[in-house]
N, C-alpha and C positions, 0 to 999 in steps of 0.2 A: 372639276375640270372646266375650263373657259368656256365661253358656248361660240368661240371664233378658233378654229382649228387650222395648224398650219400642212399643206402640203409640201411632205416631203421630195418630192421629185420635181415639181416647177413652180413651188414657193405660193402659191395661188394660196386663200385663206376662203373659196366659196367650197367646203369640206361638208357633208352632212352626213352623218349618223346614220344607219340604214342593220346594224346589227349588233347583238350584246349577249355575251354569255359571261356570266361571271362564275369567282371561285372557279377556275381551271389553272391544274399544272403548269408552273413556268417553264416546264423542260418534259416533252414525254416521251425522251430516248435516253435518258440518264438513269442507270438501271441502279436500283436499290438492293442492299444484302437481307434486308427482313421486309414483313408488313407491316411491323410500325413503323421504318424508317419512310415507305411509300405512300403509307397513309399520310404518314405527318409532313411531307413534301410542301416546299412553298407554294404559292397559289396566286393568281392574281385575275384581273376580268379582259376579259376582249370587247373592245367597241371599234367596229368597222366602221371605218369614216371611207366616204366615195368622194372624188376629188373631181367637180363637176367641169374644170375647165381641164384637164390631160385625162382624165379616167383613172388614174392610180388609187388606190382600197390602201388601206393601212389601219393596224390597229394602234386607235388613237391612248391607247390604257396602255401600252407597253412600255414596260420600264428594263433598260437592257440593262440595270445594274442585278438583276433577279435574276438575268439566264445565263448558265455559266456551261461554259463546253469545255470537255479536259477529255482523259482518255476512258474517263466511265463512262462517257457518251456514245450508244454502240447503234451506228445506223448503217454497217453492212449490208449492202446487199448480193454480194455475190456469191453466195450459195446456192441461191437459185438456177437453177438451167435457164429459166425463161429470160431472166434480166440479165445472167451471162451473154444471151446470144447478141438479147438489143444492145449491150455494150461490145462485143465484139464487132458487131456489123455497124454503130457509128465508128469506133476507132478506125477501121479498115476505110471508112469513108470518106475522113476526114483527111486522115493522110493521103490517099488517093487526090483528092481536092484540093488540099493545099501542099500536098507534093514533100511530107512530112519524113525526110529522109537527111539522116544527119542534121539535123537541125535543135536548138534549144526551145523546150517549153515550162512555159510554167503554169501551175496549174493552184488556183486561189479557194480555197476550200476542199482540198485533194480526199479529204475523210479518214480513211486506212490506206490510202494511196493505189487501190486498185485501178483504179482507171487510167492513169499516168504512166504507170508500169506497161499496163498495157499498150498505151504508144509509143512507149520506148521500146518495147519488146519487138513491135512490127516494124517500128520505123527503118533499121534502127534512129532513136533520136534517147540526145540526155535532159534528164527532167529539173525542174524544182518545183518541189510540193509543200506549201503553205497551210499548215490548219492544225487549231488549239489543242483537237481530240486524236491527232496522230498517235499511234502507238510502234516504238520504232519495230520491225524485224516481225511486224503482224502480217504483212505481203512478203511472200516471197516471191523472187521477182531474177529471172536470170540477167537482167537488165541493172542489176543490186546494184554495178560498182557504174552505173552513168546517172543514178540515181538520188540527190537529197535531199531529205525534208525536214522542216522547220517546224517545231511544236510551237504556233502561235497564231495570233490574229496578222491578217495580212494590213500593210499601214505602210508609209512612204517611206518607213524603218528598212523596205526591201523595194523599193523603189529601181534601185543600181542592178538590180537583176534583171537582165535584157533576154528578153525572149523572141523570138520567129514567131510565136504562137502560144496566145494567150486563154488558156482553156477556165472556166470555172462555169462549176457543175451543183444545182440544188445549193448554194449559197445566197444569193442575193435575195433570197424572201426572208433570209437571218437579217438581213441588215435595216433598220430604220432610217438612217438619213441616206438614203440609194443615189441622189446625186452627188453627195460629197465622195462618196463610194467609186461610182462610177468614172467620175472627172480625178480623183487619186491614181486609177490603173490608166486613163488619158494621160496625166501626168509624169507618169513614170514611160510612156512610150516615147514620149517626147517628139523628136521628128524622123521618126522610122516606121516613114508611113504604109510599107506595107505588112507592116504586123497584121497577124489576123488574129481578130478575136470572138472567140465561143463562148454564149452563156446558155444553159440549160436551167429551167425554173417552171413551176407547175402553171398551168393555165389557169386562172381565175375565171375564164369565161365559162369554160366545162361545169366548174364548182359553180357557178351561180345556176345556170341553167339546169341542172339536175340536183338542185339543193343540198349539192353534197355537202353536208357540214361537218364529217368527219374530218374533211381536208381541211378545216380551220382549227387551230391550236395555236396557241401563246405565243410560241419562239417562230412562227411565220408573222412575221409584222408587217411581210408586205406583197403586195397582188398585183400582179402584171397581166394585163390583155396584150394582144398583136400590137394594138395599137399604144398601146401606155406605154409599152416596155420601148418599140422605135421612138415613141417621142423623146423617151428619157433620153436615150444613146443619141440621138442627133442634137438635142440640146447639150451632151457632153461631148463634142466634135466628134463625133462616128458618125459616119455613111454604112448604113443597113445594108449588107450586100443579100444575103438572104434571111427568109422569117416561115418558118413550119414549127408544124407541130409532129410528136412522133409517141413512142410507147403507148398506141393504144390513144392515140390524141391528147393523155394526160399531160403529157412535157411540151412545154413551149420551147422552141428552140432559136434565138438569133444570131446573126452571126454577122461582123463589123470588122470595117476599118478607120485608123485616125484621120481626121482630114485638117487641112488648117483653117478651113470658114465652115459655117455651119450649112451639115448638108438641106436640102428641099425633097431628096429622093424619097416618094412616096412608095412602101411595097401594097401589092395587091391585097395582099390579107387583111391589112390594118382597116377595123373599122372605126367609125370618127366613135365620140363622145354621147354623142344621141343615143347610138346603138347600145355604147356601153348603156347609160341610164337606162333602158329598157330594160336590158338584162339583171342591174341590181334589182329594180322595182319587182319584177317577175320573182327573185331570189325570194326577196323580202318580204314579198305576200305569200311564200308559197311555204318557206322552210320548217313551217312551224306545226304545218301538217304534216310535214313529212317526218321529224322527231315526234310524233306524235304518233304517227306510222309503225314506227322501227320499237319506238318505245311497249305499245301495248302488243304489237308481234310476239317480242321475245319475252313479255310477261305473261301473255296469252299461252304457250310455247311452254315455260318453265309451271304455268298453273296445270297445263295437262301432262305433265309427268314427264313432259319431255326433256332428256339430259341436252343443255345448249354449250356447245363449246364455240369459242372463236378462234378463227386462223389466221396469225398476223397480229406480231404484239407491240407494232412501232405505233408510230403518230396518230394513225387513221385509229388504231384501236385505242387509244388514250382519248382521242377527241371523242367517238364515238361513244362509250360507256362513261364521259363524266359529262358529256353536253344530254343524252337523257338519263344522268342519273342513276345509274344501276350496275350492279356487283353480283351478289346472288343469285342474282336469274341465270348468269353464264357462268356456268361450273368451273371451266379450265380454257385456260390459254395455251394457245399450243404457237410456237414459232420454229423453224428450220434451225435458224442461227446458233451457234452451238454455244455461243458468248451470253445471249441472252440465257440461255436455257437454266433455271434454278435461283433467278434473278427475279425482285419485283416491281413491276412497273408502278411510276408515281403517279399519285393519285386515288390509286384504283386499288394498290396492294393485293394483287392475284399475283399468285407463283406464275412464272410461265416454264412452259411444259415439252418435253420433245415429243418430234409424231409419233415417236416409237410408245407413249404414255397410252394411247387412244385405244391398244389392246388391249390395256386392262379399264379404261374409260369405258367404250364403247358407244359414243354418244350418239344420239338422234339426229340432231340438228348439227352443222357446222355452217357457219356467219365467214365465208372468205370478204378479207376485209378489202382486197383487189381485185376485182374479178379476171385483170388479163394475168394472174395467176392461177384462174380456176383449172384449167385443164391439166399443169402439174400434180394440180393437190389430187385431183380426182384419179390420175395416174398413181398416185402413191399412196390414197386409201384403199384402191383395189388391190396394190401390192399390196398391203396388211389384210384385206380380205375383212374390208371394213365396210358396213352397209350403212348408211348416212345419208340424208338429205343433205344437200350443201346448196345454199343460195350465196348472191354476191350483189353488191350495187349495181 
């Protein structure tokens, strides 16, 4: 690798190095049918590069010809009550605010098309929904016939598709070059400047400052602060109308319109580049205690006889159990998702498991791998009349 690194969001090349985890899953939502298929699952390394003139993080080791999204790709979330409610109470928001009634949206990473549906349902409004991993007739949606989605990468191949309101949701940390990305859906607005557009994407600032390193994995290539992600968008003629955060502070949330000169609007939130460096630096000195932490925990845990199950078989738990190494120590996976269930995750090769497993489990410890879903799970161990310690990050 060059030891001059380019950044992908404002081309700058003063990039430096600040984390590395190698040998991890190129994909840890692409569910496998055995354990050797998951064990022997491709692999590649993460080298977090911090981009010292905009703040943009990227992994400078990512090779997007390794990560492949299709409809094995199961990152549902809506079986949950608790993430049902926060997608219902943004959709109702959103339309409320931007007055999302009979209008077209499209939506650039739609997943299983749940959340789209659901705009169309309240609005009412008609959708089109973009993304490689769709599965058709997986949402049912009374909203079915204002409804269509495209099994594919969203590209200027759908450009002609004119929208009121341009939504994409947990995408844009898939993408590596995020300006070309970004100035593509500018492009395609062309001059209908009052489109509004939504992007929803995890906060990197939270992840540094609590060393969360489960939240880094392969197929996130790239990390947005308040301030990184308006830089990008005003560099790709958007004016920032608003910038929060929301689920529990994990999602970053912006939200833009086109402009024809490049705007200067500073939002409040955004902090400059200093700030960011402080926060890698603190990351970067700190995280290595903290796998260090989790690691001898759950070996400590499994040495005293203790049964350790984890709850949550997506990302967080792929990151988690291959960035410290360890399989054995955690008996059973257990996830809600009914898709995932009897599936194994790559990497790591554990079955995952339904709650309904944990009656005949009956484990000590349980690792929720979200904590703002701790108060579901604990709600629906006591329905099994299940006694368990449950910690969370």
């Amino acid at each position: 690798m060059s030891d001059k690194h380019l950044c992908l969001s404002c081309g700058s090349t003063d990039v430096s190095v600040f984390y590395e985890v190698q040998n991890v899953p190129v994909n840890s939502c692409l569910l496998l049918s055995t354990e050797r298929e998951a064990l022997d699952f491709p692999r590649g390394d993460i080298v977090l590069g911090f981009c010292k003139l905009c703040g943009f993080i990227s992994n400078l080791a990512f090779d997007p010809l390794k990560v492949i999204y299709s409809s094995a790709y199961e990152d549902q979330q809506s079986f949950s009550s608790t993430f049902n409610k926060f997608a219902q109470d943004l959709a109702k928001r959103l339309i409320d605010k931007y007055q999302l009634h009979n209008k077209t949206i499209l939506e650039i990473g739609c997943g299983k098309g749940d959340f789209l549906a659901l705009l169309c349902e309240l609005g009412p409004n008609s959708g089109v929904g973009v993304d490689p991993a769709h599965i058709k007739g997986r949402v049912l949606s009374k909203a079915s016939d204002r409804l269509e989605f495209i099994a594919d990468y969203y590209s200027q191949r759908y450009g002609n598709y004119q929208a009121d309101f341009v939504c994409c949701r947990h995408t844009l940390e898939h993408i590596p070059n995020v300006f070309e990305f970004v100035s593509e859906i500018r492009k395609s607005i062309g001059n209908r400047l009052d489109t509004a557009v939504f992007f929803e994407i995890p906060d990197i600032t939270r992840v540094l400052r609590e060393q969360a390193f489960w939240d880094i994995y392969y197929e996130h290539c790239s990390y947005f602060s308040v301030g990184s992600i308006a830089r990008l968008f005003r560099q790709c003629s958007f004016e920032v109308t608003d910038l929060y955060r929301d689920f529990d502070d994990q999602y970053l949330i912006i939200e833009a319109r086109p402009t024809l000169q490049l705007s200067n609007k500073i939002n409040v939130l955004e902090e400059n580049v200093t700030k960011m460096t402080s926060d890698v630096q603190y990351f970067a000195s700190h995280c290595w205690e903290k796998i260090a932490h989790w690691r001898d925990h759950v070996k400590r845990s499994n040495i005293s006889g203790k049964r350790v199950i984890v709850w949550g078989s997506g990302s967080k738990c792929v990151a988690f159990l291959t960035t410290l190494g360890i399989k054995d120590e955690v008996e059973y996976i257990v996830d809600i998702n009914p898709f995932r269930q009897g599936k194994f995750m790559p990497g790591v090769g554990k079955e995952i498991m339904s709650p309904q497993f944990l009656n005949e489990c009956k484990p000590d410890l349980t690792i929720v791998m979200n904590p703002v879903y701790c108060q579901e799970i604990k709600r629906m161990l006591l329905d099994m009349n299940i006694n368990t310690e449950v910690i969370a990050f």
